[in-house]
mmCIF file of the C-alpha atoms, coordinates in Angstrom:
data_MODEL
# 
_entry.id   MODEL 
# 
loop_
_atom_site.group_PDB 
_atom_site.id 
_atom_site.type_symbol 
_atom_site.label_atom_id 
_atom_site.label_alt_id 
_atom_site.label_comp_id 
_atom_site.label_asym_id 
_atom_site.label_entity_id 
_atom_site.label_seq_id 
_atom_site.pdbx_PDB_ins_code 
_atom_site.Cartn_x 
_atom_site.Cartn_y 
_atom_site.Cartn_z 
_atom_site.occupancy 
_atom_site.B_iso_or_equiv 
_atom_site.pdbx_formal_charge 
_atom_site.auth_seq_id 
_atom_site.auth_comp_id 
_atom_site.auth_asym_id 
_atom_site.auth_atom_id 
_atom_site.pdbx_PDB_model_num 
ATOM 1  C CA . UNK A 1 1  ? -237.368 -23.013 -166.487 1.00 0.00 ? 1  UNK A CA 1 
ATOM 2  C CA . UNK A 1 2  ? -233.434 -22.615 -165.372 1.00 0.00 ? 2  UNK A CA 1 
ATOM 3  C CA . UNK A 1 3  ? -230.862 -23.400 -167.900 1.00 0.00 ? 3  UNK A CA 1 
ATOM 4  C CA . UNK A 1 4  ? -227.310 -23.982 -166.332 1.00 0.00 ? 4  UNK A CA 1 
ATOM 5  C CA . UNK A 1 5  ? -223.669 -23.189 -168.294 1.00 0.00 ? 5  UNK A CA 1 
ATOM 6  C CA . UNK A 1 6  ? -220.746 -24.150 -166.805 1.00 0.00 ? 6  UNK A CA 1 
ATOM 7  C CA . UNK A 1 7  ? -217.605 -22.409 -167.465 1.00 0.00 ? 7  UNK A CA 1 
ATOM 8  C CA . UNK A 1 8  ? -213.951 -22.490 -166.041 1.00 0.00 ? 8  UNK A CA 1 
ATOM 9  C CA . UNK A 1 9  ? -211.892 -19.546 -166.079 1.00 0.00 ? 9  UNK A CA 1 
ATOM 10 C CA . UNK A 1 10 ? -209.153 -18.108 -164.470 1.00 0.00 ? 10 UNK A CA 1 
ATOM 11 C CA . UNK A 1 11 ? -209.303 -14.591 -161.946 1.00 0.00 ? 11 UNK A CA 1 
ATOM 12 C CA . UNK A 1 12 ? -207.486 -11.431 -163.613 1.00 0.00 ? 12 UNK A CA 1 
ATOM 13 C CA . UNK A 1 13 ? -205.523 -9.113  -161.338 1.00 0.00 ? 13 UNK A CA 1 
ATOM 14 C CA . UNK A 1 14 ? -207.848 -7.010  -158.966 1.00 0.00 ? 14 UNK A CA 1 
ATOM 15 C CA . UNK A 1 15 ? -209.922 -9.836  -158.901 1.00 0.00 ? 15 UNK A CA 1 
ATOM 16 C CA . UNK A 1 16 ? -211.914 -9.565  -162.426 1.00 0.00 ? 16 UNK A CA 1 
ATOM 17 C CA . UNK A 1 17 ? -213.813 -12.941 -163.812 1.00 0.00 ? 17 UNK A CA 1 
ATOM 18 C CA . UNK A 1 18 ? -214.840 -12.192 -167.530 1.00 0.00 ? 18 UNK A CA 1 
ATOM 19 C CA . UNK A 1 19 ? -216.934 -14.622 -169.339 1.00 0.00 ? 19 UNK A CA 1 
ATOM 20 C CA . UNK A 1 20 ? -218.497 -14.512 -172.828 1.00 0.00 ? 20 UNK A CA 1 
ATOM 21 C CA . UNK A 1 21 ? -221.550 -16.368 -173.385 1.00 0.00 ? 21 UNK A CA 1 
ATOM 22 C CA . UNK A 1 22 ? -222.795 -15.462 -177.113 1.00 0.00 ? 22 UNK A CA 1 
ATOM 23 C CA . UNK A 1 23 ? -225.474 -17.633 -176.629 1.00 0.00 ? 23 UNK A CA 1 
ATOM 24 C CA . UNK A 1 24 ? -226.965 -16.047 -173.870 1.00 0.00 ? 24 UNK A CA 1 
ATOM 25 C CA . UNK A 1 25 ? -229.512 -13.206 -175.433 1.00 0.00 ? 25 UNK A CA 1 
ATOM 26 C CA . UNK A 1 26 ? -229.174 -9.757  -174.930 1.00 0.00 ? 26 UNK A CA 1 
ATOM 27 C CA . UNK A 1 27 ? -230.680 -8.287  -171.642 1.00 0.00 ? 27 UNK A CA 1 
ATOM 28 C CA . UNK A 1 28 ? -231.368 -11.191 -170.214 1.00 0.00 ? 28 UNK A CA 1 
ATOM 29 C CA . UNK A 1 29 ? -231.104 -11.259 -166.373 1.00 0.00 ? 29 UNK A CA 1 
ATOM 30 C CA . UNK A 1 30 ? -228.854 -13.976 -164.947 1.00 0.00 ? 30 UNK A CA 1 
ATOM 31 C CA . UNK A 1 31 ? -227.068 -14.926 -161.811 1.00 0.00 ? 31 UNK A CA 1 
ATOM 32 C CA . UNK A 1 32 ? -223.549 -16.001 -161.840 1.00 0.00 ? 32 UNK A CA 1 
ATOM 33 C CA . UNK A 1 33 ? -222.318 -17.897 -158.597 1.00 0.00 ? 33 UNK A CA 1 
ATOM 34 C CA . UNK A 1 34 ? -218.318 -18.579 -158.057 1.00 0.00 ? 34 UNK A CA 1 
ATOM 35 C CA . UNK A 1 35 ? -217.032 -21.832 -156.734 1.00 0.00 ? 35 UNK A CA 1 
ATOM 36 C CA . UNK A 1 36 ? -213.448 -21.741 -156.012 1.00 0.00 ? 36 UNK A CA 1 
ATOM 37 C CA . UNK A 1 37 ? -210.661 -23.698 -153.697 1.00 0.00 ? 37 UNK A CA 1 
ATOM 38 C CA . UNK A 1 38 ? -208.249 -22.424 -151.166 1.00 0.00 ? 38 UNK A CA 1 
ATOM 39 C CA . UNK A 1 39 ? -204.819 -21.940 -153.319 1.00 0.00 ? 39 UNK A CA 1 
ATOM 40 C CA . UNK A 1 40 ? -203.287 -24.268 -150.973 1.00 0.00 ? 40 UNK A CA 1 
ATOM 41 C CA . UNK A 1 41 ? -205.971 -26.691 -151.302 1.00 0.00 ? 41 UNK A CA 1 
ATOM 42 C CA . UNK A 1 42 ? -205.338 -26.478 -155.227 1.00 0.00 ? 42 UNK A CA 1 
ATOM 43 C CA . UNK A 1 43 ? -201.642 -27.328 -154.961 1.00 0.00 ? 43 UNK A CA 1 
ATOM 44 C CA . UNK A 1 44 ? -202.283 -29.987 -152.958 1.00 0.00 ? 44 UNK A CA 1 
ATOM 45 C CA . UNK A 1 45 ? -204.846 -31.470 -154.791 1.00 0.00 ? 45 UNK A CA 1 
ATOM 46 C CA . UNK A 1 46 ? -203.122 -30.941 -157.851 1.00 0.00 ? 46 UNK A CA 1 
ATOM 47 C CA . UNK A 1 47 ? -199.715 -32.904 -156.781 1.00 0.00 ? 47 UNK A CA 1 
ATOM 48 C CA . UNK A 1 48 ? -202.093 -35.596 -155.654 1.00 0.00 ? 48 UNK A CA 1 
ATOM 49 C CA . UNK A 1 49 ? -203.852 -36.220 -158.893 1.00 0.00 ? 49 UNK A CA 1 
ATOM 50 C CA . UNK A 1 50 ? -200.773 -35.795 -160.934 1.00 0.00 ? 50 UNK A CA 1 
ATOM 51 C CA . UNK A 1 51 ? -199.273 -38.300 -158.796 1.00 0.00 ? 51 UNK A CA 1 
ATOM 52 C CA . UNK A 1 52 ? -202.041 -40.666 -159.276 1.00 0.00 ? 52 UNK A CA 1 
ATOM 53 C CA . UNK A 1 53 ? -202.116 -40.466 -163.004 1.00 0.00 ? 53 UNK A CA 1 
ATOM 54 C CA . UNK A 1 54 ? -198.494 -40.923 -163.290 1.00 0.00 ? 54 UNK A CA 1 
ATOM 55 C CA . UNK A 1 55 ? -198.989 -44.084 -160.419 1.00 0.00 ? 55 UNK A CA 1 
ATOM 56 C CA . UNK A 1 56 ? -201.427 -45.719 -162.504 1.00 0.00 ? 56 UNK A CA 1 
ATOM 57 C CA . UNK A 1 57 ? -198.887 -45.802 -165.806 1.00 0.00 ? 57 UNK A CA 1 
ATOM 58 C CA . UNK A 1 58 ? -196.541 -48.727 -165.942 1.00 0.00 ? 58 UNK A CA 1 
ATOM 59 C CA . UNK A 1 59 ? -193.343 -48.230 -164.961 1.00 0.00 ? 59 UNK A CA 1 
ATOM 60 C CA . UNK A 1 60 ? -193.734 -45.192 -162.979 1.00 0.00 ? 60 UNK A CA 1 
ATOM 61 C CA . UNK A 1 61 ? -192.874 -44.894 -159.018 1.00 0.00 ? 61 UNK A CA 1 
ATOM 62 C CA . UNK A 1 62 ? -194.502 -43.105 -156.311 1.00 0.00 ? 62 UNK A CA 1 
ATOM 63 C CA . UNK A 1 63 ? -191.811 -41.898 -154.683 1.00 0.00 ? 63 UNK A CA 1 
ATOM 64 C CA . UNK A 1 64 ? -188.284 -41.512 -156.064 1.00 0.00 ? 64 UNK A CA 1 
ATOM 65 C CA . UNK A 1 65 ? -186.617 -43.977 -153.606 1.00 0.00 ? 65 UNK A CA 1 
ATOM 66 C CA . UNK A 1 66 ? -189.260 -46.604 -155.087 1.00 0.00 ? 66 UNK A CA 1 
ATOM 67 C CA . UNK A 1 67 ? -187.208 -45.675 -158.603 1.00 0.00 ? 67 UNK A CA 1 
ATOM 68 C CA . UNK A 1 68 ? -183.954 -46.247 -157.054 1.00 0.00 ? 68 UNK A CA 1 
ATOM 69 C CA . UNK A 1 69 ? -185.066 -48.824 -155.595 1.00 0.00 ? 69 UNK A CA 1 
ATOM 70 C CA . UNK A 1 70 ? -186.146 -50.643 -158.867 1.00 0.00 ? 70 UNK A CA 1 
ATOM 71 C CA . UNK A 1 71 ? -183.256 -49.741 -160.986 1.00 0.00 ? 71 UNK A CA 1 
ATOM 72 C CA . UNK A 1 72 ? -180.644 -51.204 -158.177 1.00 0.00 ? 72 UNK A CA 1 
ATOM 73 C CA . UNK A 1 73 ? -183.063 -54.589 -158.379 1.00 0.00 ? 73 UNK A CA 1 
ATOM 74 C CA . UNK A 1 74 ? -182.343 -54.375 -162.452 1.00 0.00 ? 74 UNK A CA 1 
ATOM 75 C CA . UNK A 1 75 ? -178.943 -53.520 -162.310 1.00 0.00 ? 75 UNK A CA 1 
ATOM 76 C CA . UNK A 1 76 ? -178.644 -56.925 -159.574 1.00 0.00 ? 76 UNK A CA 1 
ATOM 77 C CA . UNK A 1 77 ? -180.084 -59.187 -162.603 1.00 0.00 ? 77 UNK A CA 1 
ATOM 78 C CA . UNK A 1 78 ? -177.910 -58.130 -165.319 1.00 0.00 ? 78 UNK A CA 1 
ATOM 79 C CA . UNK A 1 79 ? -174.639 -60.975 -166.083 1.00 0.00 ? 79 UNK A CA 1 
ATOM 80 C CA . UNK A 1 80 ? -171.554 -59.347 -166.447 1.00 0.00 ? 80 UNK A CA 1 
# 
């Protein structure tokens, strides 16, 4: 039977992965695959799920015109 551990870790310089599994038993033989986006990919996605988690908070803008945008439109309903 397979048994599956998934880990996330970050590449060293010259390219190194380490990983310690203590609860893997000595000797065993088993065979690691790597998974891993485009840096550019990355970024982007990044920014784009930042940018939804912020959208989905109240009060927070998409953009920074949509911010402007709302303060002018509170700043129009105050009395002097």
């Amino acid at each position: 039977m397979l048994n599956a551990i998934r880990r996330q870790t970050i590449v060293k310089p010259g390219g190194i992965i380490e990983l310690t599994l203590p609860e893997l038993p000595e000797g065993a033989v088993v065979e690691v695959i790597v998974l891993f986006q485009d840096s550019s990919e990355l970024a982007k996605d990044t920014a784009q799920s930042l940018t939804s988690l912020i959208g989905e908070a109240p009060g927070s803008f998409a953009t920074p015109e949509e911010a402007d945008q709302f303060i002018r439109e509170q700043r129009d309903e105050w009395d002097y």
